[in-house]
C-alpha positions as CSV (number, residue, x, y, z in Angstrom):
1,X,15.0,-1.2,6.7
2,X,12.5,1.7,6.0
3,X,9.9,1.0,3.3
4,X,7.2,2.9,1.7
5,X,4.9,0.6,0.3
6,X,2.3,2.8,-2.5
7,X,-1.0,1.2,-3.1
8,X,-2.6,2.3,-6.5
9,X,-5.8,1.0,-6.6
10,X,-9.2,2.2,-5.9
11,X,-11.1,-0.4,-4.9
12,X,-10.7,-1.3,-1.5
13,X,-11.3,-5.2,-1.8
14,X,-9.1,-5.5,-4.7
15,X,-6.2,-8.4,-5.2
16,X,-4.5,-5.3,-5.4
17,X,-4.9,-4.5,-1.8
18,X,-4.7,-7.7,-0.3
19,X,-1.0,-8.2,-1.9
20,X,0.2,-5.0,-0.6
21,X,-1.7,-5.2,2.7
22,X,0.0,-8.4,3.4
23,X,3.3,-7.1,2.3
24,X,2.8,-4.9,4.9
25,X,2.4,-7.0,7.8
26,X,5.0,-9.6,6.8
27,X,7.3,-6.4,6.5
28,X,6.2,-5.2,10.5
29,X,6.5,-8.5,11.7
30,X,10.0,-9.4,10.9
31,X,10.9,-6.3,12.4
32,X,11.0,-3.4,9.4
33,X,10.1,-0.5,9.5
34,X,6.9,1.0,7.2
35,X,4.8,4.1,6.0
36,X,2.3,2.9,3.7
37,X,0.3,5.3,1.1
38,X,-2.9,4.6,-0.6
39,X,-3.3,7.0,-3.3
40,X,-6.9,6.5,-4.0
41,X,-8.4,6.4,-0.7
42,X,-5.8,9.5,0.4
43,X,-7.1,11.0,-2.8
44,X,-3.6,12.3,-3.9
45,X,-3.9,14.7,-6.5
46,X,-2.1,13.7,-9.9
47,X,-2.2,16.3,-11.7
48,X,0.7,18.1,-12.7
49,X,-0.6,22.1,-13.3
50,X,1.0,25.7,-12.6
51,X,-1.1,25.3,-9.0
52,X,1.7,23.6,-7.9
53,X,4.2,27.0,-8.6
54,X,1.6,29.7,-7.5
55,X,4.9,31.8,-7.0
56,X,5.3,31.9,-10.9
57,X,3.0,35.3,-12.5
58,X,-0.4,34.0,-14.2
59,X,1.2,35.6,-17.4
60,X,4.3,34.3,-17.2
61,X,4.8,30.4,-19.1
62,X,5.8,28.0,-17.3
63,X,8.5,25.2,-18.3
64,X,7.4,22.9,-15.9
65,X,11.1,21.0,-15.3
66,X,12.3,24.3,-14.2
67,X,9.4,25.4,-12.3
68,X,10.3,22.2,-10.5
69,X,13.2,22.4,-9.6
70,X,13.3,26.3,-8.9
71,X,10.6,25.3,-6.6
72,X,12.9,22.7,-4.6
73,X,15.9,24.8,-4.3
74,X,13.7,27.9,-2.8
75,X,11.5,25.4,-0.5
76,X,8.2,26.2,-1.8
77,X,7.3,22.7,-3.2
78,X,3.8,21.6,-3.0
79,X,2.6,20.1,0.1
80,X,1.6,17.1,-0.8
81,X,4.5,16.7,-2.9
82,X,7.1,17.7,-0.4
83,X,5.4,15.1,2.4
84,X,6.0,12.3,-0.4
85,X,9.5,13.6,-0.7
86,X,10.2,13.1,3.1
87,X,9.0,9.8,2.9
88,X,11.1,8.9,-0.5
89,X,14.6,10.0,1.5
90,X,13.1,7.9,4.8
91,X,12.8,5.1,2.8
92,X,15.7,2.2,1.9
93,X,13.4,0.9,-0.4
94,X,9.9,1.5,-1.9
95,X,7.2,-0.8,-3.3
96,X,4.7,-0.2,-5.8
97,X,1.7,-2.4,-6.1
98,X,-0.7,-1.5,-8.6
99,X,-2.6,-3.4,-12.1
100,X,-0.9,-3.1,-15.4
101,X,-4.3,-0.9,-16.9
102,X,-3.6,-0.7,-20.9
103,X,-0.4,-1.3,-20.9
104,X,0.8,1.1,-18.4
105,X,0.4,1.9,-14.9
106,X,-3.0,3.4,-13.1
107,X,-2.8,7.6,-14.0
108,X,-3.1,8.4,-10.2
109,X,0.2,7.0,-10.1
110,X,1.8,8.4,-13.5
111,X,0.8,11.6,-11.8
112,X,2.3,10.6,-8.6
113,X,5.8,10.1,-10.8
114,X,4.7,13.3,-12.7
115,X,4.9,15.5,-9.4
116,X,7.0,13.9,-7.3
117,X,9.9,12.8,-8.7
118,X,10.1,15.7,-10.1
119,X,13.4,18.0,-11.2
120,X,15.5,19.0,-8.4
121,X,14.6,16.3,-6.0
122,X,14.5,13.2,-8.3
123,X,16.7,14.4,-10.9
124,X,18.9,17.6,-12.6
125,X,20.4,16.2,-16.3
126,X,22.2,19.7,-16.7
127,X,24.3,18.6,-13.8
128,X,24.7,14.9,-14.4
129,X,22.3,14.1,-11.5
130,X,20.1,11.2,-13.8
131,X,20.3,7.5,-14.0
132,X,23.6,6.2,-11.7
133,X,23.5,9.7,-10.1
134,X,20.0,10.2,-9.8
135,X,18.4,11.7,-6.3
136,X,17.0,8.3,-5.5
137,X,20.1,6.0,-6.2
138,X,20.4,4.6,-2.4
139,X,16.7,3.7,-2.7
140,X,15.6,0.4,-4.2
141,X,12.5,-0.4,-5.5
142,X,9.9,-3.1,-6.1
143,X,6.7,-3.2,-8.7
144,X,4.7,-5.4,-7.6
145,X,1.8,-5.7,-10.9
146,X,-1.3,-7.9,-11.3
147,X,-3.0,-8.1,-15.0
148,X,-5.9,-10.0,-16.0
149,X,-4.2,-12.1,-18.6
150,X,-2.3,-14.8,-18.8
151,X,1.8,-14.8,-18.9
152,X,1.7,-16.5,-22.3
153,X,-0.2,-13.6,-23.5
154,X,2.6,-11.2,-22.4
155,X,4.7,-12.6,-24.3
156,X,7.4,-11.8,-27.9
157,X,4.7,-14.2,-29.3
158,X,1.8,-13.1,-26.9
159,X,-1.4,-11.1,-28.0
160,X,-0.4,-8.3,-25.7
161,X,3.4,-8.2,-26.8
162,X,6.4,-8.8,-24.3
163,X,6.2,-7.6,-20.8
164,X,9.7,-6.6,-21.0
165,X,8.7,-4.1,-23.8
166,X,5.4,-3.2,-21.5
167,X,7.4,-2.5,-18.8
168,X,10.2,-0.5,-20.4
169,X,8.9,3.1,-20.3
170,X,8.0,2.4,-16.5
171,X,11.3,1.2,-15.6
172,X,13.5,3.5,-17.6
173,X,11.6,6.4,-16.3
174,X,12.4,5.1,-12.2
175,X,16.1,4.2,-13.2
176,X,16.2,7.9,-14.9
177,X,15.0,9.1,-11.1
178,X,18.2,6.6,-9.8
179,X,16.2,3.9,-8.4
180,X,17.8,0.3,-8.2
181,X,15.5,-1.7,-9.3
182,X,14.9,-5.2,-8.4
183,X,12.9,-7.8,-10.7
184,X,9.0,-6.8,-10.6
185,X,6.5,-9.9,-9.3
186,X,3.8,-10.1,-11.5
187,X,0.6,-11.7,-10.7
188,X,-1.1,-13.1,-14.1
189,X,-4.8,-13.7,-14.6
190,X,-5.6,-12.6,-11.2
191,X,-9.6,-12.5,-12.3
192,X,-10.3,-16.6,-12.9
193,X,-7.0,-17.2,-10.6
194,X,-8.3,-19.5,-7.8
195,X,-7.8,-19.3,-4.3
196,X,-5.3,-21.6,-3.8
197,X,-3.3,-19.8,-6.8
198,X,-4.3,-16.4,-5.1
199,X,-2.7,-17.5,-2.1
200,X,0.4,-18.9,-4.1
201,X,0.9,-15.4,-5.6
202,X,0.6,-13.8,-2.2
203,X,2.9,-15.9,-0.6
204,X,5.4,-15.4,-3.4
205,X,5.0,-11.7,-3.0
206,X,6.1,-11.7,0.5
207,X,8.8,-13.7,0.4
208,X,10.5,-11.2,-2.2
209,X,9.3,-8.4,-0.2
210,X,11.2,-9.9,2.8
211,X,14.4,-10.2,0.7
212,X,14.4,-7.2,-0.8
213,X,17.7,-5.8,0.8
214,X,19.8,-8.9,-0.6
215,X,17.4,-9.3,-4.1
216,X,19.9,-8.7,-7.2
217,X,19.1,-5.8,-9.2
218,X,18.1,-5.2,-13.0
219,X,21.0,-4.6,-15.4
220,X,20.9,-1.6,-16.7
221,X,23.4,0.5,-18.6
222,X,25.5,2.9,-16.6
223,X,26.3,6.7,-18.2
224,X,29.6,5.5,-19.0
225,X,28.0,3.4,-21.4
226,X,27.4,6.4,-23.3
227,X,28.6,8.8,-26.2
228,X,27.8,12.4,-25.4
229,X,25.2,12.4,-28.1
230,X,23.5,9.9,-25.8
231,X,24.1,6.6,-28.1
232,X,25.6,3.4,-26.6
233,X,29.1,3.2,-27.4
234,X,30.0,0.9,-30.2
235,X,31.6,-1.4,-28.0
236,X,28.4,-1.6,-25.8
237,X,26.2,-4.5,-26.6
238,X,22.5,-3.2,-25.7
239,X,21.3,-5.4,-22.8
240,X,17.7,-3.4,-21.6
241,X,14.3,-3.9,-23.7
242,X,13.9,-0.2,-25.1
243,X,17.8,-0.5,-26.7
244,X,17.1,-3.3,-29.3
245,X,16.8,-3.3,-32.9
246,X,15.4,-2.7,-35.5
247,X,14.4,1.2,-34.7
248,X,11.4,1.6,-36.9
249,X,9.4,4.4,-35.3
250,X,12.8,6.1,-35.1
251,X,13.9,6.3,-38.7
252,X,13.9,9.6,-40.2
């Protein structure tokens, strides 16, 4: 397989690095094929500004969607975005390794998603090309997280709230792209973690990394699942995180 491993973490010693570093070679070694990206010491840029269309007038407002995917269908994507996009169609399957930083991922890599899987390329809703028909739905993709606290803390009961509910926003937002999505490894309490327990978590790690052609896939619902006002059909029993009840943010 080809896989594009993404390293989102700045220092270079980190956990972090060590679990995606030895993803890496366990990935070489038993014979795939890999481009690796570390978006800190590469210094990717994640911001997501009108530099990116300098074809658009200074005057003129940008909707930056549009501006996106006007800029894919003419070829005059950013560099740096369009070298990421080269490496997102090489790929068979990407992984992610970053730490879960208040609740979400590191912003150098929410502006990684920002630009890159960006309109046109990732995605185009106004021609059905989302979710089961996104740009990126022969790619799968792994999220490998560490966090500092423990899994009891992450959990319906936890201090910190579920991890499913955490990870909801992240997810939805890479199925939306069309990514298949396997189950994410997370490494808990990585801080007072010993090394034996390190080493556990690393050699857990790899062996989902090596199996991540045959690894079964989240459920997620498919856009059949859905009335054209975008509600689950009645008959549809919500089976994700971010479709449960009671919607009390959402009541008018």
């Amino acid at each position: 397989m080809n896989i594009y491993i993404i390293l989102a973490h700045p220092e270079k010693k980190s956990f972090n690095a060590s679990l995606a570093e030895a993803q890496r070679k366990a990935l070489i070694k038993s014979g795939h094929k890999v481009r690796f990206k570390n978006l800190y010491q590469d210094k990717f840029n994640p911001l997501l500004t009108r530099d990116d269309f300098p074809h658009v007038p200074k005057n003129q407002h940008i909707q930056f969607p549009h501006a996106q995917g006007q800029s894919y269908k003419n070829n005059t994507t950013a560099v740096d975005v369009a070298e990421e996009h080269k490496n997102l169609y090489w790929a068979n399957a990407v992984i992610m390794q970053f730490p879960l930083w208040l609740y979400s991922m590191p912003a150098i890599l929410k502006g990684w998603c920002e630009r890159v899987l960006s309109e046109g390329f990732a995605h185009e809703p106004s021609n059905n090309r989302w979710f089961d028909n996104g740009g990126l739905s022969d790619t799968r993709l792994f999220l490998s997280l560490t966090t500092n606290g423990k899994s009891v803390a992450f959990s319906s009961r936890g201090r910190h709230g579920s991890l499913d509910i955490i990870l909801w926003p992240m997810l939805n937002a890479f199925w939306f792209a069309g990514f298949k999505i396997i189950k994410p490894f997370i490494a808990f309490d990585v801080i007072r973690a010993t090394d034996i327990e390190r080493n556990n978590m690393i050699n857990k790690v790899i062996k989902i990394a090596l199996s991540i052609d045959k690894a079964s896939l989240l459920r997620v619902h498919s856009l059949n699942d859905y009335n054209k006002d975008g509600r689950l059909k009645s008959k549809i029993k919500s089976m994700t995180a971010g479709q449960q009840k009671p919607d009390k943010l959402a009541t008018e």
